[in-house]
N, C-alpha and C positions, 0 to 999 in steps of 0.2 A: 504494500500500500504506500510506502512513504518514498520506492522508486518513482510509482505514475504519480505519488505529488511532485517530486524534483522536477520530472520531467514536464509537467502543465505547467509547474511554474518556470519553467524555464523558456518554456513558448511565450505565456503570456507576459513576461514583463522581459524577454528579450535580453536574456543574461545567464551565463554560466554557472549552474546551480553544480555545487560538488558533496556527493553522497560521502561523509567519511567514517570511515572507520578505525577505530586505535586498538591494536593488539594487543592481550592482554589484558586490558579492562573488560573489554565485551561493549564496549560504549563507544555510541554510533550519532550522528549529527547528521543535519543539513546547513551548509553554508552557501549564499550567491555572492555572485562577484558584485563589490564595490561600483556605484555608477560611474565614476570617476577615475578608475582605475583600468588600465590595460595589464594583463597579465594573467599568470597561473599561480603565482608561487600561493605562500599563507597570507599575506600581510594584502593580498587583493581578495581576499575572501572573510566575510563576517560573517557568523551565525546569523539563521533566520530573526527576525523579533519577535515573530509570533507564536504559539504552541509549537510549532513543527521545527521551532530551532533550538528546542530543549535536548539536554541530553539522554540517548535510550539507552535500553539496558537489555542485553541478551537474557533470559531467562534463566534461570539453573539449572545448570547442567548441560546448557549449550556451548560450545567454545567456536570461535574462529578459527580455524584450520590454516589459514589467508595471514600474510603479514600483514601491518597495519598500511590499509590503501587508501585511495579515494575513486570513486566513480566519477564523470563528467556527465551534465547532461546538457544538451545546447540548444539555444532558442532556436534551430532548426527541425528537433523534434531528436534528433541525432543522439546515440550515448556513446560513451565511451567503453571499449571493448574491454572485459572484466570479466575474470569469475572469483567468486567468493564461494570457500570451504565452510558450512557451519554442520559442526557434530556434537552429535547427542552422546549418550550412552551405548546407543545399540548402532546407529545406524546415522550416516554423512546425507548431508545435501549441498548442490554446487548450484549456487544462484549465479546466472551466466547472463552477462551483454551480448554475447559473442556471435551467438547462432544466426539471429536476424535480426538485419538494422532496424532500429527504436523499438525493439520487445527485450522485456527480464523474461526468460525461464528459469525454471527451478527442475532440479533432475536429482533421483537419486547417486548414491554414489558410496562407493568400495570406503570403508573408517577406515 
């Protein structure tokens, strides 16, 4: 759910919205680019203001599999090519950019 908000929001207000993620914690954000700003790095990107730029929390028992990354999503509708590892106990999932342009899948996958 919070990839198709990056990505609307990233159409409608015409700015590089970045899914991130930090290893480790399990805690996950939405940040857009700066109006002002050209670039990719951190210091062009701010957390959302609204509810959706709080920080999340994987669940227990979930881990990231994936070093700490970030996703792109771009006011073209366009993402950035990514997969992300999250494993349970029993059993991995691989949330993938990859397959086709502007769709998240999710696939099971080998712990």
């Amino acid at each position: 759910y919070l990839m198709r908000y990056a990505q609307s929001r990233a159409i409608t207000k015409g700015v590089l919205v970045r899914f991130e993620f930090e290893h480790g914690s399990g805690k996950y954000w939405l940040a857009e680019q700066k109006n002002d700003v050209i670039g990719r790095d951190d210091e062009a990107f701010v957390k959302f203001s609204n509810k959706m730029g709080k920080n999340f929390s994987l669940p227990d028992g979930l881990t990231l599999g994936s070093e700490g990354l970030t996703i792109l999503f771009y006011p073209d509708g366009n993402i950035e090519k990514q997969a992300v590892k999250l494993c349970g106990e029993v059993s991995c999932l691989i949330i993938s950019t990859r397959e086709q342009r502007g769709h998240v899948n999710v696939f099971e996958a080998e712990k």
